[in-house]
C-alpha positions, 0 to 999 in steps of 0.5 A: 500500500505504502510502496515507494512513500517516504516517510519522514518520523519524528518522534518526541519525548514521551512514554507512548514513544514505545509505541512507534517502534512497532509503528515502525515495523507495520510501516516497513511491512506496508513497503515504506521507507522510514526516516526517524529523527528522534529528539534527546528527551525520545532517547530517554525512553527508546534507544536511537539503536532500537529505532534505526534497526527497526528502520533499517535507516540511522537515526537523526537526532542533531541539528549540528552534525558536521557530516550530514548538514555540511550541505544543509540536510535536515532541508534534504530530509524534508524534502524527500518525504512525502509525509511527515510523522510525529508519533508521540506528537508531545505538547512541547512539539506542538508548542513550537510548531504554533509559535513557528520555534526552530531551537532543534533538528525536530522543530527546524525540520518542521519549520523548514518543511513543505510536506503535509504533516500528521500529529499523532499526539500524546500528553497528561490528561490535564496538559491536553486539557490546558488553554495553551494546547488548545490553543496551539492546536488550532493554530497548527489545524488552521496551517493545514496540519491533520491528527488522529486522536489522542484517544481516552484511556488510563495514562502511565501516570494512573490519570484516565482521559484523553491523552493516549496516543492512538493505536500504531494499526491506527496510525498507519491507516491514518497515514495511508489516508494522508497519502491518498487524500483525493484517491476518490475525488469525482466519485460519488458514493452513498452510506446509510447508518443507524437504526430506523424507528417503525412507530407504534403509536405517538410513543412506541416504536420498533427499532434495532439497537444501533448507535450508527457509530459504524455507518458515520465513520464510513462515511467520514473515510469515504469523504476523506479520501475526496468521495462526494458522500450522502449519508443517508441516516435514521434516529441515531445517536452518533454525531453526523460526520463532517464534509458528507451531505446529510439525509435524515430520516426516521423510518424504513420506507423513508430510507428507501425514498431517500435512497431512490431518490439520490441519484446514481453512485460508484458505491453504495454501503448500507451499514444501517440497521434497518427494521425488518418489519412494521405495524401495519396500522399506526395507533392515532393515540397512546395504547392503554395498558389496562388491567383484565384485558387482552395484550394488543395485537400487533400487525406486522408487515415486512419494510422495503428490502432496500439492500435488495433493491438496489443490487438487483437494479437493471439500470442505474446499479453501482459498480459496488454494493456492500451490506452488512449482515448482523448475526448471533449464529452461523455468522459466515454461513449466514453471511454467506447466504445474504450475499448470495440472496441479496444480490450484492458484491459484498457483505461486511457479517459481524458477530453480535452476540456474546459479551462484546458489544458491537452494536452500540460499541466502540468495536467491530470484528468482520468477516468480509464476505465476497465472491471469491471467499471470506476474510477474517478481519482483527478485532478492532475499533470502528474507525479502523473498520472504516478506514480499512472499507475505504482502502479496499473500496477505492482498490476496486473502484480505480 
């Protein structure tokens, strides 16, 4: 994926330091070449010789070199890097990125560069929490510069909070979408996410239990990568993603118009839990529960199998339809049989049941089942899921 991308690593003092070494490893693994440059409090927590033979490359760690900037090369290493890295970015690097500071190799480098940067910061609860990261944040965001995380969690120092550094598998993901912003640009690409609610009477509704976590960080890495998204969403809780035009609805024949009625796409992936079934009469008023009487009847009827729909269009059908099939038994066999039954290309089963929570979590495991057979994709968190749909997606698309 990274094949013939330079990398330019920088990485700062901090205890996440450990992290970037296996960082390291899964970007040579993906076919980058690594140029680590580490400053003198990164020494105190990973050695220069643990990273450059990881790297495969000498470390850099003085803008005094008399052998390497006798022709000025901390400017030679800017240039030949695609991307620069800071994994752990600290709130001193920061810092002096918003200030425009240069009083060694790493800020001189930053400073001096003319290639996109990525932050993957990592700092104490409370320093990611203070007014002056705040502020250095939006200065370096407005210049242009992108993140991923820092993410929740417990800190070496016993705190809990944001802070962490993001996951290396997360970071490499993060550094492919860098490389390929714009992969997409022209293609257009639809996404539906979250539960749908089939109402009963004015305060009763049928629904699955989606939060649409899933189907918002599709749609946040399709348009990453420059696809003209429309999100297509029921009544979820998870926050819209940014830079996607949004289409709300509540029920699953809306879904359906909504759908129908977006006009023609390259892709389209239905990550929405969209209820099987209806009422076939909604109650004007609120049903009484009301002692010695008989519980409702409740008269099902089966909502627009919009998965279906779409595969199995004689025009108009886009080049890749994916689904998504949620089971708590027989999950590739099942999966399987969806795929086939449906129409679609693909179908992303995961296992709902047992004591992970996938619906309404934070985490996903997938099997992604396809005409050539099924892969079995790790544990991991949702965004990771999504960014790794997009990978795969634009493989098939270009």
């Amino acid at each position: 994926m990274l094949a013939g991308k330079n990398i330019l690593l920088i990485i700062g003092g901090g205890i996440a330091a450990y992290k970037t070494l296996e960082l390291i490893r899964l970007l040579r693994k993906d076919g980058a070449k690594i140029t680590p440059v580490m400053t003198s409090a990164a020494a105190e927590f990973v050695t220069p010789m643990s990273v450059s033979a990881l790297a495969g490359e000498a470390v850099r760690q003085s803008l005094f070199d008399l052998d390497e900037e006798a022709e000025m090369g901390h400017i030679q290493l800017t240039r030949a890097a695609d991307l620069v890295v800071i994994a752990p970015a600290t709130a001193d690097l920061i810092a002096k990125m918003a200030n425009g500071l240069a009083n060694d190799l790493a800020s001189t480098l930053l400073l001096a560069g003319n290639k996109p940067v990525l932050l993957a910061p990592a700092m104490n609860v409370a320093m990611w929490n203070h007014p002056a990261t705040r502020r250095n944040l939006a200065v370096v965001e407005k210049d242009g510069i992108v993140r991923i995380g820092p993410e929740a969690g417990e800190m070496a120092c016993g705190e809990f909070g944001p802070g962490r550094m993001s996951e290396p598998g997360e970071i490499l993901t993060a550094i492919r979408n860098a490389l390929t912003a714009g992969k997409l640009t022209g293609k257009r690409v639809l996404v539906t996410s979250g539960p749908t609610h089939e109402p009963i009477d004015p305060v009763r509704y049928i629904a699955n239990r989606s939060s649409g976590l899933q189907g918002s960080e599709i749609a946040r890495a399709f348009a990453g990568m420059g696809a003209e998204v429309v999100f297509v969403t029921g009544p979820a809780v998870s926050p819209r993603p940014g830079g996607v035009q949004v289409v709300e609805v509540e029920t699953a024949r809306e879904m359906a118009g909504a759908v129908d009625g977006a006009g023609q796409f390259d892709a389209a992936i239905f990550a929405a839990a969209v209820a099987d079934w209806r009422v076939a009469v909604v109650q004007n008023g609120k049903m009484k529960k009301e002692a010695g009487k008989p519980l409702p009847d409740l008269d099902l009827v089966e909502n627009p199998d919009i998965l279906r729909s779409v595969s199995q269009r004689k025009t108009g059908r886009p080049h890749l339809v994916i689904g998504f099939a949620a089971e708590t038994d027989n999950v590739e066999e099942n999966a399987v049989a969806k795929r086939i039954r449906k129409g679609c290309d693909w179908i992303l089963a995961n296992d709902v049941g047992g004591d992970r929570a996938v619906m309404g979590g934070e985490d996903n495991q997938i099997l992604l089942v396809t005409e050539d057979g099924v892969e079995q994709w790790s544990w991991m968190s949702k965004r990771q899921v999504a960014n790794m749909l997009a990978d795969r997606v634009s493989e098939e698309l270009l």
